[in-house]
ZAMARGU-4260 file (C-alpha; in steps of 0.2 Angstrom, whole numbers, plus 5000, padded with zeros to 4 digits):
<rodrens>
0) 5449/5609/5540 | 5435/5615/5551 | 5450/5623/5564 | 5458/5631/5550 | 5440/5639/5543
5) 5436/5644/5561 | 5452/5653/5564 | 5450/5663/5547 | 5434/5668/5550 | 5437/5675/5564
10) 5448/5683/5558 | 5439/5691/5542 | 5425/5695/5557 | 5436/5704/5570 | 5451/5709/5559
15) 5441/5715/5542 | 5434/5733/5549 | 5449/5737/5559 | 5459/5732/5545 | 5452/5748/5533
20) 5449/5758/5546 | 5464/5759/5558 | 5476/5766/5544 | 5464/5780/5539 | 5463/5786/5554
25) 5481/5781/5557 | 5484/5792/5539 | 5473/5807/5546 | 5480/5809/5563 | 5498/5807/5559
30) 5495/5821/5545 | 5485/5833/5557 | 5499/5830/5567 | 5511/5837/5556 | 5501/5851/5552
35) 5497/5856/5570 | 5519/5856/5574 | 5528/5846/5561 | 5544/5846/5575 | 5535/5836/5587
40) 5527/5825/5576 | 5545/5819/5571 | 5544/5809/5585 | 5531/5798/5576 | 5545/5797/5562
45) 5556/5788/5576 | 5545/5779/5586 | 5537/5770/5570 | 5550/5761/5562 | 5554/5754/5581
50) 5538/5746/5582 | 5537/5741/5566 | 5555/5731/5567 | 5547/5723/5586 | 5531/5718/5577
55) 5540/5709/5563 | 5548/5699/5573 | 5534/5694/5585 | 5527/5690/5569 | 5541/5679/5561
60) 5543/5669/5578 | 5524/5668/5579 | 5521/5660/5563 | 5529/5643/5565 | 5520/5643/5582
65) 5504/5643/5576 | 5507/5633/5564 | 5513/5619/5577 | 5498/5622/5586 | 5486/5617/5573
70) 5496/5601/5571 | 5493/5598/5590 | 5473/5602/5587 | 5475/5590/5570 | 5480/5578/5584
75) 5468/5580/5599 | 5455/5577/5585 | 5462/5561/5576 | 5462/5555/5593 | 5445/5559/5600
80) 5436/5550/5582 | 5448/5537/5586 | 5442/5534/5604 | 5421/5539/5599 | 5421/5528/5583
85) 5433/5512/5594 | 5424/5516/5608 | 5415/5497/5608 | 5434/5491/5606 | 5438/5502/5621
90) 5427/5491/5631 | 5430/5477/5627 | 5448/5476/5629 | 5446/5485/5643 | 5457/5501/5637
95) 5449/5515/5646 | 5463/5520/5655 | 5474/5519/5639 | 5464/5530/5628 | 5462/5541/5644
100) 5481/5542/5645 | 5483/5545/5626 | 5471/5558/5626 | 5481/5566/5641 | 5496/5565/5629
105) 5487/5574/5614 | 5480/5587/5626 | 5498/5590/5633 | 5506/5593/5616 | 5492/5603/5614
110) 5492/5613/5631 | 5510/5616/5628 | 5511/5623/5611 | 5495/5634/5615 | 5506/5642/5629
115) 5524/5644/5621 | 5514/5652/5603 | 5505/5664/5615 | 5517/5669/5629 | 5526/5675/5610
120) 5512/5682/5604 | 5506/5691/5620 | 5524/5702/5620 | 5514/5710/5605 | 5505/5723/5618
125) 5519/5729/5631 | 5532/5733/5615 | 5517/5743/5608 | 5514/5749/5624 | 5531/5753/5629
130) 5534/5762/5612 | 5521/5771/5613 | 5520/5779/5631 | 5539/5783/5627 | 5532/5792/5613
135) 5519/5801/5623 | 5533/5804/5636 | 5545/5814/5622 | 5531/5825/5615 | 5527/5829/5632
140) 5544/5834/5636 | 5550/5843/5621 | 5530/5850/5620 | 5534/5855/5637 | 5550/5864/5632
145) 5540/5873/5616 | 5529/5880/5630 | 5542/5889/5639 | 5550/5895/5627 | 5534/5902/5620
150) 5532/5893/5603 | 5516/5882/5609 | 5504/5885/5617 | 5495/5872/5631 | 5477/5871/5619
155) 5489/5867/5604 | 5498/5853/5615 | 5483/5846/5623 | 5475/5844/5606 | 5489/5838/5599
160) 5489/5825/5613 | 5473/5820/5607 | 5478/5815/5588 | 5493/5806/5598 | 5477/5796/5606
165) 5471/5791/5590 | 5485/5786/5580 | 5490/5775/5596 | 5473/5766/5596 | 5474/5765/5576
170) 5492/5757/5581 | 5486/5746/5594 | 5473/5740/5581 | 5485/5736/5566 | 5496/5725/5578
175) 5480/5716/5583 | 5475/5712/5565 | 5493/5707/5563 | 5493/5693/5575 | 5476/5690/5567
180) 5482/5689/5551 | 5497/5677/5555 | 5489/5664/5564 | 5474/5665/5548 | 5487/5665/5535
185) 5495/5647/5543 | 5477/5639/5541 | 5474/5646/5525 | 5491/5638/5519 | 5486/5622/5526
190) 5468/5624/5517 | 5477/5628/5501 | 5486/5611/5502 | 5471/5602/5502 | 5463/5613/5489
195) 5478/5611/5478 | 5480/5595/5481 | 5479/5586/5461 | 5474/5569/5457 | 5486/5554/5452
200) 5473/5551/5441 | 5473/5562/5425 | 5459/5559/5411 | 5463/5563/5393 | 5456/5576/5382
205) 5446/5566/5370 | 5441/5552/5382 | 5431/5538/5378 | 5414/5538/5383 | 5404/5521/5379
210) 5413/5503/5387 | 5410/5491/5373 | 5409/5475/5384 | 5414/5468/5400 | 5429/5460/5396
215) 5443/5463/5406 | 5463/5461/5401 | 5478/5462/5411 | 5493/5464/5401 | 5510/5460/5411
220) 5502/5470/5424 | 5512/5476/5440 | 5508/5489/5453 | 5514/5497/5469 | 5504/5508/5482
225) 5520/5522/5481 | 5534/5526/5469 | 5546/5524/5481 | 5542/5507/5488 | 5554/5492/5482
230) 5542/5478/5481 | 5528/5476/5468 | 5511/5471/5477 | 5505/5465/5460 | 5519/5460/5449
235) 5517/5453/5430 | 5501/5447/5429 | 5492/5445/5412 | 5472/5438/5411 | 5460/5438/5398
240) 5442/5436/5407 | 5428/5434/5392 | 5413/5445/5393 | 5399/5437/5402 | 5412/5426/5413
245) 5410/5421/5429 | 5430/5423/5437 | 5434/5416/5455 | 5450/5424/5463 | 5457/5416/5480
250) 5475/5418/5490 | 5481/5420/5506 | 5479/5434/5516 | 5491/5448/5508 | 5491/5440/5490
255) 5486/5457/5481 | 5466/5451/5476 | 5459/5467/5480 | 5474/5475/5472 | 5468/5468/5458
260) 5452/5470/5456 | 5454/5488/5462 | 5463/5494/5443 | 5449/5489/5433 | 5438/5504/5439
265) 5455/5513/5441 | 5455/5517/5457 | 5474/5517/5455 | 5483/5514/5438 | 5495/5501/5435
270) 5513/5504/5438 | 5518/5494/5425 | 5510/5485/5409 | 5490/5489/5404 | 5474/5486/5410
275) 5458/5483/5395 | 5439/5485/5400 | 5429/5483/5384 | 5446/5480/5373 | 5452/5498/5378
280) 5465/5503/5392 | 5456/5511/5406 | 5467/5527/5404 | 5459/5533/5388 | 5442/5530/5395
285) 5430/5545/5405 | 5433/5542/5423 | 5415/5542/5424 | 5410/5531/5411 | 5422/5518/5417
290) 5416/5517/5434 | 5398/5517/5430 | 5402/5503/5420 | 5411/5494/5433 | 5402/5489/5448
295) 5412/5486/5466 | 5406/5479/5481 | 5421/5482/5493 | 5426/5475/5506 | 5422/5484/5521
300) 5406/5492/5516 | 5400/5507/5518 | 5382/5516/5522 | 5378/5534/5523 | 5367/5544/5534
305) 5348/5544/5528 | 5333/5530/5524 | 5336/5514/5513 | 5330/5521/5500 | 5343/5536/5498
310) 5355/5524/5500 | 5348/5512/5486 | 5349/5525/5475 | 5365/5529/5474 | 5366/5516/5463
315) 5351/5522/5452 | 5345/5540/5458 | 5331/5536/5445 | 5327/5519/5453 | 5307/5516/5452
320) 5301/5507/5468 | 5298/5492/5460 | 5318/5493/5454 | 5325/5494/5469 | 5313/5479/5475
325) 5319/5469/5462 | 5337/5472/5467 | 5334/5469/5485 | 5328/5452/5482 | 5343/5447/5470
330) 5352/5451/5485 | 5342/5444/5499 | 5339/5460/5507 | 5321/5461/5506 | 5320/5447/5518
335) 5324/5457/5533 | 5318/5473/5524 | 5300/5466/5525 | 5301/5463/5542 | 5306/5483/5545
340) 5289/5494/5551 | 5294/5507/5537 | 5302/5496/5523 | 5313/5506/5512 | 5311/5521/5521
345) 5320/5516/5535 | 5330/5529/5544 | 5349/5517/5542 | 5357/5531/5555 | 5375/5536/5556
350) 5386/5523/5543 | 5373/5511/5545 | 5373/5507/5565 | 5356/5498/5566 | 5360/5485/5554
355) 5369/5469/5556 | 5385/5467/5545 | 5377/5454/5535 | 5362/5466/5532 | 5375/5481/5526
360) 5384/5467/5516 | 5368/5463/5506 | 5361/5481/5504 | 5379/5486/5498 | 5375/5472/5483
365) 5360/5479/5479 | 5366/5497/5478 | 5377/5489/5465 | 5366/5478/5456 | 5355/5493/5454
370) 5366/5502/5443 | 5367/5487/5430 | 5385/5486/5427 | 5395/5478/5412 | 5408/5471/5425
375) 5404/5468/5442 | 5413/5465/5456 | 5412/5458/5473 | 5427/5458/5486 | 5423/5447/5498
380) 5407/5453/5500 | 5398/5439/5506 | 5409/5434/5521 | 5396/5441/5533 | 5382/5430/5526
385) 5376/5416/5532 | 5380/5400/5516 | 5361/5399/5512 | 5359/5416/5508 | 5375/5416/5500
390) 5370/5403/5489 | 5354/5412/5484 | 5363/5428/5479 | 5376/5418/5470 | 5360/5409/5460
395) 5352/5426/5458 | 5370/5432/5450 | 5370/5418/5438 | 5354/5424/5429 | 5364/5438/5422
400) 5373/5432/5410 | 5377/5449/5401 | 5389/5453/5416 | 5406/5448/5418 | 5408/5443/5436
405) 5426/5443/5448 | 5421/5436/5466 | 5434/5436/5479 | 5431/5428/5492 | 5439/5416/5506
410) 5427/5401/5503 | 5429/5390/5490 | 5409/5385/5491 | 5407/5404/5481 | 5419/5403/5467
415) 5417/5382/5466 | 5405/5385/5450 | 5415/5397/5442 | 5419/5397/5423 | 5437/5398/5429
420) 5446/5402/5447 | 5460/5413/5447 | 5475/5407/5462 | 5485/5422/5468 | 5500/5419/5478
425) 5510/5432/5485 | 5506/5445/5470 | 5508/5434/5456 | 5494/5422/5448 | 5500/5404/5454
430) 5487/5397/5444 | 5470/5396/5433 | 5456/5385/5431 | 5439/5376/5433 | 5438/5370/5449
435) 5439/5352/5445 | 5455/5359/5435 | 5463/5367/5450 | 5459/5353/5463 | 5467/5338/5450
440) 5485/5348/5450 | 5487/5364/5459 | 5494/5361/5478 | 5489/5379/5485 | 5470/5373/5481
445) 5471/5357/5485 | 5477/5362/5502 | 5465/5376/5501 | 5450/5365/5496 | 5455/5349/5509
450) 5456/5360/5524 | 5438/5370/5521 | 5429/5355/5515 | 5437/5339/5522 | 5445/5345/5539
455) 5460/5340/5546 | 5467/5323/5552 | 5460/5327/5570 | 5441/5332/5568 | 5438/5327/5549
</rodrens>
């Protein structure tokens, strides 16, 4: 997107002025031309139509070029953040030499469709030049012959020659703006598709705007990331989760629990069967409604640039200090907060840098706490946190009753107190449960539950 602006800014500042100018003067020297001899100007009327037929097709084999070459520039980019935001990665693994050698590779492709889109578009300047200088060549000969003859005199041909002059330089800047033009109406094209771009997710016109509860209903639910694919990543799964419940979900690696918990904000919709928030399916409810009303800690989390504070408040921009106080200590935040010379206003940097994970982890909690959700959600957002701290936050949670609760998570010791634990295997719910429920007769949790808390044969 930044290329793509570049190039059509330059070409509205270099192309713009010539762009009105150049045919007026075009306009006015081709019709003095006329008037002064209309014989010789004639050869204007031949010469034109050449160089109009040589530009046109500079043009159509130009186009596709630069087209190609913004793709290459897409590429050089994509691996340039690639390298900068890996570039730990790159060290550790060692992989300086690869990246060097896939950036060679970008920068070829790039090198090489630099040179074949101009070596096309540089042929733009010997046709006109060639056309032209014939053209100067013929009035010269047949003003030549006027002369003798004694219908022209020199003065008339020498100004003559002079409005010749000007509708070549006007010439010379309309096939300029031309190429300008081509290579700015490929960017805008490829602007356009972003800007077109329309959202899978359509709100109605009389959309509800108030979320009753926090109660959450999946009815025969199924769902696949594309149209196209031939596997469902959730498939058929129907829960009722009370308002005010506190739901565990575990499963493999794979087994869809992000998926899941992803529709309830709607963040995608359902492929198949309904999703309920408050007894009403998510499609007839305001976009933004819904989602203040649904509070998500995801997985990998995510700071923005600016202090604490800024990013506190994304969760309530209205957030009083002792608010966001109060949020920090449910989620144990403020114990390293304290320790930090400027407290909340603690510059965070780029994506958060100079914080540990755990410290994003529990900052990302109290983002979410502050905006007082009726459904709240944490995936796997505790897996960077020590188990004491976890415990604490999961005793802070508690105290809100009013809140429906899913936690994901990979350790049984934070769903183990649930009101009920929710199995997922391979898309599909393999079971529900207390956890005294589960570990009596489901296999998957018993296995689940012997090798996290009892070991195995070896080291138990």
């Amino acid at each position: 997107m930044t290329t793509d602006v570049t190039v059509m800014q330059n070409a509205v500042n270099g192309g713009l002025r010539p762009l009105v100018r150049s045919p007026v003067m075009l306009g006015m020297g081709v019709g003095l031309s006329f008037l002064m001899n209309a014989r010789l100007a004639l050869i204007f009327v031949i010469c034109a139509p050449i160089l109009g037929i040589i530009l046109a097709l500079i043009v159509h084999k130009v186009g596709p070029l630069y087209s190609r070459q913004q793709t290459a520039v897409d590429h050089l980019n994509r691996q340039i953040q690639e390298s900068l935001t890996g570039i730990r990665a790159v060290k550790a693994f060692v992989r300086g030499d690869f990246e060097e050698a896939q950036f060679q590779q970008v920068s070829q492709e790039l090198t090489d469709a630099s040179r074949t889109t101009f070596q096309n578009a540089v042929l733009n300047l010997p046709a006109f030049q060639l056309v032209m200088y014939s053209c100067v060549v013929l009035i010269m000969w047949f003003g030549g012959n006027l002369i003798m003859a004694g219908e022209m005199k020199v003065g008339e041909l020498t100004g003559f020659l002079s409005y010749v002059l000007q509708v070549m330089n006007s010439l010379m800047m309309i096939s300029n703006v031309f190429l300008l033009l081509t290579r700015s109406l490929t960017s805008a094209r490829r602007i356009c598709q972003v800007l077109e771009e329309e959202p899978d997710l359509e709100q109605p016109e009389q959309a509800e705007s108030c979320v009753a509860d926090g109660s959450v209903d999946f009815d025969h639910v199924s769902f696949k990331y594309r149209a196209e694919a031939e596997k469902f990543a959730l498939h058929d799964v129907t829960l009722h989760i009370a308002a005010g419940e506190t739901v565990g979900i575990i499963g493999g690696t794979g087994s869809a629990k992000s998926t899941l918990v992803q529709l309830i904000p709607r963040l995608y919709d359902a492929s198949q069967g309904t999703v309920r928030v408050g007894g009403r399916d998510v499609r007839d409810y305001d976009l933004t409604a819904l989602r203040d009303a649904v509070g998500i800690v995801l997985q990998k989390n995510v700071l923005f640039s600016g202090t604490i504070r800024d990013n506190l408040k994304w969760g309530s921009p209205s957030a009083t200090d002792e608010e966001l106080w109060a949020a920090c200590r449910a989620a144990c935040a403020d114990e390293f907060l304290s320790r930090m010379p400027k407290g909340l206003d603690t510059d965070l940097g780029q994506g958060g840098v100079n914080v540990s994970g755990g410290q994003k982890q529990r900052l990302c909690i109290a983002r979410t706490l502050l905006k007082n959700p009726k459904v709240l959600i944490f995936d796997d957002s505790t897996s960077a946190v020590d188990t004491a701290t976890e415990g604490r936050i999961r005793k802070a949670l508690a105290q809100r009753r009013d809140v429906t609760k899913l936690i994901i998570a990979q350790r049984l010791t934070s769903v183990m107190d649930a009101d009920k634990i929710v199995v997922l295997e391979d898309g599909r719910i393999h079971a529900v449960g207390t956890h005294a429920q589960l570990l009596a007769q489901d296999p998957i949790y018993q296995e689940i539950y012997h090798s996290q808390m009892k070991g195995d044969g070896t080291d138990g």
